[in-house]
C-alpha positions in Angstrom: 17.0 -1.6 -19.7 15.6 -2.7 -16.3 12.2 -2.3 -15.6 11.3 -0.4 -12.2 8.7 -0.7 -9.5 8.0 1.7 -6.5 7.1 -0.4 -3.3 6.1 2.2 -0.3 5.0 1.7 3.2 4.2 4.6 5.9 6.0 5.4 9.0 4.5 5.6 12.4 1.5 7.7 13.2 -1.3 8.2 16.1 -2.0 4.9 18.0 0.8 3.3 15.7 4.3 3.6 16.8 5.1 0.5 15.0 3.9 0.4 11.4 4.6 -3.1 10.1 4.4 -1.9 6.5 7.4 0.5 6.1 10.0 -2.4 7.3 8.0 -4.8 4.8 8.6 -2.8 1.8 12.2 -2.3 3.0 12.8 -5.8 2.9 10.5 -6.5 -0.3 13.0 -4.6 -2.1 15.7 -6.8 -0.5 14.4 -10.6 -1.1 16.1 -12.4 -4.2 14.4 -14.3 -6.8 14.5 -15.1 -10.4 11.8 -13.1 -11.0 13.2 -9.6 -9.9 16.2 -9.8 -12.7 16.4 -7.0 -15.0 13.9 -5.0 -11.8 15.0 -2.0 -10.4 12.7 -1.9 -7.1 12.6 1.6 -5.6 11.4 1.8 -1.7 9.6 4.8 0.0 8.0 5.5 3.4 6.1 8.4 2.8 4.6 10.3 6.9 1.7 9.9 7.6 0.7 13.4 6.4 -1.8 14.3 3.7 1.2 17.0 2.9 3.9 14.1 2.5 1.6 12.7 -0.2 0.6 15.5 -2.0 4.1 16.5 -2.3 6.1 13.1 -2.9 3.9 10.7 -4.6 3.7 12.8 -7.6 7.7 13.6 -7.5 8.0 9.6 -7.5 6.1 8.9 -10.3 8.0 11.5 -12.7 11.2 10.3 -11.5 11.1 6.7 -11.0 8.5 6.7 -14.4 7.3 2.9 -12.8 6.0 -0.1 -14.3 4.1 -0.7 -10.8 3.3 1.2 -7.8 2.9 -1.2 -5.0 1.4 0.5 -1.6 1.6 -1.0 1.6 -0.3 0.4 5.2 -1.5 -1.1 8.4 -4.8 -1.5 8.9 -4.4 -2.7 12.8 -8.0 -4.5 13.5 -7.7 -6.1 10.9 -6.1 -10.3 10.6 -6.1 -10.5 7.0 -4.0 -9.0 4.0 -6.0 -7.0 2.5 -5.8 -6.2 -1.2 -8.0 -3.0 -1.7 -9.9 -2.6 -5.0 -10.9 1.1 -4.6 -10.3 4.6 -2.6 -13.4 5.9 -1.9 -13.4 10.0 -2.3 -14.0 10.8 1.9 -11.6 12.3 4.2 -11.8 12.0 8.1 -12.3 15.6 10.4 -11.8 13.1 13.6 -8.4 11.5 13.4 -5.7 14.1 12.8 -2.3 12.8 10.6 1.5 12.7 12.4 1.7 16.5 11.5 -1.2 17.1 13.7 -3.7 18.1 11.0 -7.0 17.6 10.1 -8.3 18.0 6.3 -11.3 20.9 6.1 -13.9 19.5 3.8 -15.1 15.7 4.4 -14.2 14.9 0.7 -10.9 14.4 -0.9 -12.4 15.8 -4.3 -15.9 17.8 -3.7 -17.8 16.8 -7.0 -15.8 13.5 -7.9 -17.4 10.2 -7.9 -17.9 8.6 -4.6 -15.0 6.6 -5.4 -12.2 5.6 -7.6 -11.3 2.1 -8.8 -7.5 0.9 -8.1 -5.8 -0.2 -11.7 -4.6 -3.7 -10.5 -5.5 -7.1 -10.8 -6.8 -7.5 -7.8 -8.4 -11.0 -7.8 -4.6 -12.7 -9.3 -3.1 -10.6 -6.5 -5.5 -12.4 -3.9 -4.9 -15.8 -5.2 -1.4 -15.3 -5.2 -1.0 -14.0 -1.4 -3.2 -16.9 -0.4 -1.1 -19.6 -2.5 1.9 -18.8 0.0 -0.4 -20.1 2.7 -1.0 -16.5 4.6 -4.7 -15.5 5.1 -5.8 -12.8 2.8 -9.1 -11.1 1.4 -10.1 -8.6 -1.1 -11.1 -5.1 0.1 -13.8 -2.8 -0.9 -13.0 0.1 2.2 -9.8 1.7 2.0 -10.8 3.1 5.2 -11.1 7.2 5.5 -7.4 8.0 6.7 -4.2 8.4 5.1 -4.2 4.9 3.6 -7.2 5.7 1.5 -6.3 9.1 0.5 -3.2 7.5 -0.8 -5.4 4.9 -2.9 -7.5 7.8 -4.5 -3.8 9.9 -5.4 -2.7 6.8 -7.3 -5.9 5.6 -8.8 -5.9 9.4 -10.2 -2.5 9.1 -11.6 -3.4 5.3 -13.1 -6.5 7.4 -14.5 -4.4 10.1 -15.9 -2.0 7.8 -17.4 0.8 8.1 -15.2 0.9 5.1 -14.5 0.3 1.4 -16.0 -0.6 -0.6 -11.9 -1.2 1.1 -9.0 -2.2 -2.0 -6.4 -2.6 -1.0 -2.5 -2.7 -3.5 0.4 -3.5 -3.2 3.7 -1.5 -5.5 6.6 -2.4 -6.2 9.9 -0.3 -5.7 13.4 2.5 -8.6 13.4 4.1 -10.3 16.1 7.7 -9.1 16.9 10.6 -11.1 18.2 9.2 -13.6 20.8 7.1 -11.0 22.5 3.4 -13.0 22.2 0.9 -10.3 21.2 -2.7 -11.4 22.0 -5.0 -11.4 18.8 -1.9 -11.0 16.3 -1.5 -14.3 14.2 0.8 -13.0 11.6 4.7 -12.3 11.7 6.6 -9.7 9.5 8.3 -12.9 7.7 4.3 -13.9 7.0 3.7 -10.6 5.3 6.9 -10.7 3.4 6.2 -14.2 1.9 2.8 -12.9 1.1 4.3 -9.2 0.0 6.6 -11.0 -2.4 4.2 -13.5 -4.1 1.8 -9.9 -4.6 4.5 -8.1 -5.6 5.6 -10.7 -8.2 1.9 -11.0 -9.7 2.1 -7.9 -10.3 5.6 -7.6 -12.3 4.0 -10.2 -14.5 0.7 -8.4 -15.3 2.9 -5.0 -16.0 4.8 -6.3 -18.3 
């Protein structure tokens, strides 16, 4: 019986018409290689909404029942991948999501620990990403947006026992076509080659 991975990314949002990471974990789930045999990979782009994530990452998990929940987002002033190793329990009151809204307390779980360690290997994940020759660093800031809030979801579903891996990385902007984009190093092929080594590292420790 096939094992099966979820590999998401986000749509656009605020500032972001282009978000690099949902046509990354489309073709993630696309690339052949020995090591995906016997792997069903499952894609989703979830809104940018806190509602979109409350409602469907949860749905996900008791359907797809997954190995490995791989999270891709943007993280646009940023030039490395980023692999996160915690969501930190804040929510921001100044940036609303693509629905328009803005969360009413300024913590995702009033009374939790300040924050919530990510159930991945995070350091074989780095090493991995950087062996394909693409710049990458380990991450202690999820940030305060959607990306984060996403982070603290999973690492409470790891923590519940929902689920064996839940790894999130952050990508930066990437050039597109032959349009030069000042300050933008990487390409989508870059983060693809470095998407597939993580994603890889990952099937191996979730075995």
């Amino acid at each position: 019986m096939p094992r099966t991975i979820v590999i998401t990314g986000f749509g656009p949002f605020p500032g972001a018409p282009f978000n690099p990471s949902e046509p990354l974990a489309i073709e993630l789930a696309r690339r052949r290689h020995p090591a995906f045999a016997n792997v069903r990979r499952v894609v989703h782009v979830f809104r940018v909404t806190y509602e979109a994530i409350d409602q469907e990452l949860p749905a996900l998990i008791a359907r797809e029942k997954p190995a490995a929940l791989i999270m891709f987002g943007l993280a646009s002033r940023t030039k490395h991948v980023r692999i996160e190793t915690r969501a930190r329990n804040v929510l921001t009151r100044l940036v609303p999501d693509a629905d328009g809204q803005i969360p009413l307390a300024s913590a995702i779980a009033p009374g939790a620990p300040l924050a919530l360690s990510l159930r991945a290997p995070a350091q074989r994940l780095l090493m991995a990403a950087r062996a394909t020759g693409v710049p990458a660093v380990l991450s202690h800031d999820a940030g305060h947006y959607l990306c984060n809030y996403l982070c603290w979801r999973a690492a409470e579903a790891a923590g519940a026992g929902a689920l064996r891996l839940a790894a999130f990385i952050h990508v930066p902007g990437v050039r597109r076509a032959r349009i030069q984009h000042r300050g933008l190093a990487l390409s989508l092929d870059d983060l693809a080659r470095a998407g597939e080594a993580i994603v890889r590292t990952a099937l191996t420790t979730a075995r």
